[in-house]
C-alpha positions as CSV (number, residue, x, y, z in Angstrom):
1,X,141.6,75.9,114.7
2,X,141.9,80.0,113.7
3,X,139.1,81.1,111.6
4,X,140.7,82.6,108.7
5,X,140.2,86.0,108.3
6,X,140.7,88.6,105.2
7,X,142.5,92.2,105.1
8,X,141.6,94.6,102.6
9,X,143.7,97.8,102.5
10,X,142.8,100.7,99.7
11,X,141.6,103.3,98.5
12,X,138.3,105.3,98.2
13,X,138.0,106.2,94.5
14,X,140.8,106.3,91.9
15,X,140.3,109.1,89.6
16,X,142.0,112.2,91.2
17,X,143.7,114.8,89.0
18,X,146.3,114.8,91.5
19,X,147.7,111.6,91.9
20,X,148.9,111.4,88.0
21,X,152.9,111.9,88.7
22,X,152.5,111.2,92.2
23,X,150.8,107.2,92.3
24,X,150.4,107.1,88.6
25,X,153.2,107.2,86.5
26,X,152.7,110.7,84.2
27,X,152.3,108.7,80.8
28,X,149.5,106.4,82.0
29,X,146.2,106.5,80.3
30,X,143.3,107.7,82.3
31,X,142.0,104.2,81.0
32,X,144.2,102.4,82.7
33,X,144.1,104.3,86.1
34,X,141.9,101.1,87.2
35,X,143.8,98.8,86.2
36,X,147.0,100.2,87.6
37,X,145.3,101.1,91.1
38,X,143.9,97.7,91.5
39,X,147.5,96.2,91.2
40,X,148.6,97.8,93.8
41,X,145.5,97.4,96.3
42,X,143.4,94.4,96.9
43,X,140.1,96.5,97.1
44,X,139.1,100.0,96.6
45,X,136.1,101.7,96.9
46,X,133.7,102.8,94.3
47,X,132.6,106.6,94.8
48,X,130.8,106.9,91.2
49,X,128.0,105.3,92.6
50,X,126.9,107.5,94.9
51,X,126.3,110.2,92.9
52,X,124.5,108.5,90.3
53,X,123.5,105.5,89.1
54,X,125.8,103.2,87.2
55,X,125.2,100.8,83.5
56,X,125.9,97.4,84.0
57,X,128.3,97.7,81.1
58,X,130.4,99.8,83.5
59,X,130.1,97.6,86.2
60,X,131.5,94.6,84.1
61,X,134.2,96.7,82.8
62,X,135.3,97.6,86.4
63,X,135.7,93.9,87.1
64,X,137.2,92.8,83.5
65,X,140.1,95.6,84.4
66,X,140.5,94.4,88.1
67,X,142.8,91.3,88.9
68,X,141.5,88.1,90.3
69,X,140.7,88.1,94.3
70,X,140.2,92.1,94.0
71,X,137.1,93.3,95.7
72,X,135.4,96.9,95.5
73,X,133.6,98.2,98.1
74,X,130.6,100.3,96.7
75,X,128.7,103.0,98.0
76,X,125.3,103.3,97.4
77,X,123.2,106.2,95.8
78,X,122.9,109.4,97.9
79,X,119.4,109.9,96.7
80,X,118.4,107.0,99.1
81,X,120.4,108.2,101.8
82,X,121.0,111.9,101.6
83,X,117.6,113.3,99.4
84,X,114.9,110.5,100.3
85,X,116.1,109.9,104.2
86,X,115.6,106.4,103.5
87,X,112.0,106.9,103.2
88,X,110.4,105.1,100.8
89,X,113.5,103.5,99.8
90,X,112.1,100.1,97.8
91,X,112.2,101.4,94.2
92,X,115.5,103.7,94.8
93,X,117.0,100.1,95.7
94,X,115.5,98.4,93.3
95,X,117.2,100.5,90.3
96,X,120.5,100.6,92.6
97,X,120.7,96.9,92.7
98,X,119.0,96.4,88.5
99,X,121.4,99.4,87.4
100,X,124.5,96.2,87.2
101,X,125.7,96.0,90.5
102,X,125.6,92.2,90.4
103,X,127.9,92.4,87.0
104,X,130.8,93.0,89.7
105,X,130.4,89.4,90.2
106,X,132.9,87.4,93.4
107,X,134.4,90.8,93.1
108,X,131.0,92.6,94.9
109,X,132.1,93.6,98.3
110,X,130.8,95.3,101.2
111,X,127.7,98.0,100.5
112,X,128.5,101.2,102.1
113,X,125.4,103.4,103.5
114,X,127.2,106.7,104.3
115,X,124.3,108.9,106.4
116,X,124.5,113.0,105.9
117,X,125.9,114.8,109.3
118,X,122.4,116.3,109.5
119,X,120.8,112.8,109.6
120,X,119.6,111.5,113.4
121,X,119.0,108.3,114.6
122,X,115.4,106.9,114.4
123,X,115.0,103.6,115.7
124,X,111.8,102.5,113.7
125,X,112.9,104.1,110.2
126,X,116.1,102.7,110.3
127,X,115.0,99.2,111.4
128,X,112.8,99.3,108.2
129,X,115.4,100.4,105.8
130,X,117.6,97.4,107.0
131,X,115.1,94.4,106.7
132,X,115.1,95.4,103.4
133,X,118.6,95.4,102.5
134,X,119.6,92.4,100.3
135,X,121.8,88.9,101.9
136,X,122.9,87.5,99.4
137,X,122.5,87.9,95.2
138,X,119.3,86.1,94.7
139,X,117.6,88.0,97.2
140,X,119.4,91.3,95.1
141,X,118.5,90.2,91.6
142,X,114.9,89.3,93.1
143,X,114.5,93.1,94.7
144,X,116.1,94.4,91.4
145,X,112.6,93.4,89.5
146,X,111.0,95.8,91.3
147,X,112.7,98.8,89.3
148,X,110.7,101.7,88.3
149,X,110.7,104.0,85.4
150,X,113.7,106.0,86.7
151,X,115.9,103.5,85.9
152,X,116.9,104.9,82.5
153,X,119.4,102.6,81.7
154,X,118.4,98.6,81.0
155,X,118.1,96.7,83.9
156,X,120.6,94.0,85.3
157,X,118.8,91.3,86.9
158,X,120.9,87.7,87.1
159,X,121.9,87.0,90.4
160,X,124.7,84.4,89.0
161,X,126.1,82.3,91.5
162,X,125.2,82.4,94.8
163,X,127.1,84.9,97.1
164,X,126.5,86.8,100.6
165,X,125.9,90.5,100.5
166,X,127.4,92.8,103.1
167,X,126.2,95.9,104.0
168,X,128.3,98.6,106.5
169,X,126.6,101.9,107.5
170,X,128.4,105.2,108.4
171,X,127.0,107.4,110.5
172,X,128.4,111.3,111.4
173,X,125.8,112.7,113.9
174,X,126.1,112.2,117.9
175,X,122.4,111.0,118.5
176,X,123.8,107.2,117.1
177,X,125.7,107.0,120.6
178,X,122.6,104.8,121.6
179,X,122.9,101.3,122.4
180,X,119.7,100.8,120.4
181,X,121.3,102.1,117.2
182,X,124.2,98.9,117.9
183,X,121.6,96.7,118.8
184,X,119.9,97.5,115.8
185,X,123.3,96.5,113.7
186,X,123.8,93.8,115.3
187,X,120.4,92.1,115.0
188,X,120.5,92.7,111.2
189,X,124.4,91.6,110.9
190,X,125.6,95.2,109.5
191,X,128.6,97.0,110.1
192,X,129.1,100.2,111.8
193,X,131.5,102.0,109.9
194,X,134.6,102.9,112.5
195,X,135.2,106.6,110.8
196,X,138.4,108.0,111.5
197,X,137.8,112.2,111.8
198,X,137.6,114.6,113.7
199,X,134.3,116.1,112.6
200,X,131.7,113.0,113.3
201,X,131.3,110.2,115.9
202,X,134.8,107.6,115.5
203,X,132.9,104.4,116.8
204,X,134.8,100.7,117.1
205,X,131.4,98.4,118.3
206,X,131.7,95.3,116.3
207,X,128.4,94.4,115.0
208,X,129.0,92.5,112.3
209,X,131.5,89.4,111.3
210,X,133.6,92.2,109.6
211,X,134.9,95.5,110.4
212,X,134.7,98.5,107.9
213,X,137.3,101.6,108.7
214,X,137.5,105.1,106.6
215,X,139.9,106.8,107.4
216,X,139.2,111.0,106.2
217,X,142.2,112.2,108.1
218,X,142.6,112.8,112.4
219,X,142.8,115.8,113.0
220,X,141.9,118.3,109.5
221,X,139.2,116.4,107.7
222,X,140.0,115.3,104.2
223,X,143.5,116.7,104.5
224,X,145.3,115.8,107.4
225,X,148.0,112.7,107.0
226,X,148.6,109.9,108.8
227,X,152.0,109.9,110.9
228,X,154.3,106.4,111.9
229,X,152.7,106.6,115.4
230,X,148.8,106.8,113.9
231,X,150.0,104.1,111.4
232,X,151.3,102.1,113.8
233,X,148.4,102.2,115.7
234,X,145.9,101.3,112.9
235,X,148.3,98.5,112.1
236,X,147.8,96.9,115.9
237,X,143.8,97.6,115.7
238,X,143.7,95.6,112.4
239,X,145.4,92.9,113.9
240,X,143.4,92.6,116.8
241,X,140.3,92.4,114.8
242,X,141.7,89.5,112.5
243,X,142.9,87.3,114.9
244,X,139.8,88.2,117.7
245,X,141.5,90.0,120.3
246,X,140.3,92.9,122.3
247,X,142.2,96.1,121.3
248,X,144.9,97.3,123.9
249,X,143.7,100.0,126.0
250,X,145.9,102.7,124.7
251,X,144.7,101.8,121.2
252,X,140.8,103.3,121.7
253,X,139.7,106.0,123.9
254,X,136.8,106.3,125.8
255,X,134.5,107.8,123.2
256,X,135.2,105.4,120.5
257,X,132.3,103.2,121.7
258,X,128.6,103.1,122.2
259,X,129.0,101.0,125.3
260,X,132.5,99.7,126.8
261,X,133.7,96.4,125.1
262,X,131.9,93.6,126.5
263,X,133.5,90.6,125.3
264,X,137.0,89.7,126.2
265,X,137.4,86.9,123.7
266,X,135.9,88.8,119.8
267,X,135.7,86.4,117.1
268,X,138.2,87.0,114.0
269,X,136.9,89.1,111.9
270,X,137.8,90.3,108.0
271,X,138.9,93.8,107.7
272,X,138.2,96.5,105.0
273,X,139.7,99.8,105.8
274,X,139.8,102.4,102.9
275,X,142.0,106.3,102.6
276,X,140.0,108.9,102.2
277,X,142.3,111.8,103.5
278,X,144.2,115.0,102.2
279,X,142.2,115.5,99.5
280,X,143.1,111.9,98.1
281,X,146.3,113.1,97.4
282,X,148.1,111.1,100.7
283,X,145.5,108.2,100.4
284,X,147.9,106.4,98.2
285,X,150.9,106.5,100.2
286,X,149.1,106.3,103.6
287,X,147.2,103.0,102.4
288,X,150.7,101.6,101.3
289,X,152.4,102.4,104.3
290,X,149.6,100.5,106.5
291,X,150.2,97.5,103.9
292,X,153.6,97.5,104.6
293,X,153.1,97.5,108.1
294,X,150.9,94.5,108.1
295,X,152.7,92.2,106.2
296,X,155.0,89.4,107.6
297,X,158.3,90.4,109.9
298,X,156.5,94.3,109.6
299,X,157.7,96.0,112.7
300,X,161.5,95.6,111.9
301,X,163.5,97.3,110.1
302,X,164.2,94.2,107.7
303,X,160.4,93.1,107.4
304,X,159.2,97.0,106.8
305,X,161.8,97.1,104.1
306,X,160.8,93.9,102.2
């Protein structure tokens, strides 16, 4: 019987100057921008959070505006990733995970741990940092008692009910070609991010039982679009990972891996694949277009139309 699998298609961040009149309709509030994004794609990511920390108020707001079966993906604080080098990261995480993150609730997604393009791999440091990361809520709410004094706002600390955490790292310097970096991912069950750009490392290794994709534009980064061909071809890679086929050879090249694709039979696998391109402003219309193109009958005519 086919493991079912999940598609999430959307969005990284939603407040853009740019997009009122273009995705949002000119009258909407800014308050609504949410809750008007989040009808039109089943996840988005949350960008806020990497710059600072969050109140859990805000988090339960996010998920009061959001429909049911919407999921954010979240990216965790740069000050763990970019200004502390994930050294001594066990208070930083601490006040990430107390500052409300588990106010999000079923609609907590994937973590995303997004590494600066000066950042090299280190074996040892990083195997550390990732033993530490949080599985599942209780183990979160439990780390999220170990808050420090930083935390200024008051800390969230109920796991509620029990859920799996996922956690996806993107990488953008060339020493994590190693096939001890995958190795690594794979041991701990994380995600390499597959990051679509032409400034860092694009890697497909599955290491994980999902597959996380941001795509910053092919070939200007941040502002290059995404044509019919490249959408058509993002279209076939998603549905090879669902359904646990190997991609089709004209679908990766020959740097897109760590080492070639070992396994002729994948398992299915969910997908969450988020726009991040042209300076937001085509992220809406590229994400909707890949929708389109992965929905039933998509690939004719008639299905691309309905």
């Amino acid at each position: 019987m086919a493991i079912p699998t999940d598609i999430r298609i959307g969005i990284s961040g939603w407040t853009y100057a740019p997009w009122r009149g273009a995705f949002y309709p000119p009258d909407l509030p800014q308050r609504r921008a949410l809750e008007y994004a989040s009808g039109v794609f089943r996840s988005i990511e949350i960008n806020g959070t990497f710059y600072g920390l969050q109140k859990p108020d805000v988090f339960a707001r996010w998920a009061a505006e959001t429909p049911s079966g919407f999921v954010f993906a979240v990216k965790a604080p740069r000050y763990i990733t970019h200004i502390r080098r994930l050294r001594e990261p066990l208070a930083p995480l601490a006040n990430f995970l107390a500052s409300g993150l588990l106010r999000l609730e079923d609609k907590l997604g994937p973590i995303l741990w997004q590494f600066p393009p000066s950042f090299r791999f280190d074996a040892a440091l990083l195997d550390d940092f990732l033993a530490l990361l949080p599985r599942d809520t209780e183990h979160a709410a439990d780390l999220a008692q170990r808050h420090d004094a930083n935390l200024k706002a008051r800390a969230w600390m109920r796991p509620g009910p029990h859920r799996r955490l996922r956690h996806a790292v993107e990488i953008r310097h060339d020493s994590f070609r190693d096939p001890a970096f995958t190795d690594l991912l794979r041991r701990h069950g994380v995600a390499l991010v597959c990051a679509d750009t032409v400034e860092w490392p694009r890697l497909m290794d599955l290491t994980a039982d999902f597959v996380y994709c941001r795509l910053h534009g092919s070939s200007e980064l941040y502002r290059s679009g995404y044509g019919e061909d490249e959408l058509d071809r993002w279209a076939r890679r998603v549905k090879a990972w669902t359904a646990g086929r190997p991609l089709a050879p004209g679908d990766y090249g020959p740097r897109d891996y760590v080492e070639p694709p070992a396994d002729a039979h994948p398992s299915p696998r969910d997908v969450f694949l988020y726009f991040d391109n042209t300076d937001k402003l085509r992220a809406p219309d590229d994400a909707r277009a890949l929708v389109d193109r992965l929905k039933p009958g998509a690939g004719s005519s008639e299905g691309r139309d309905a």
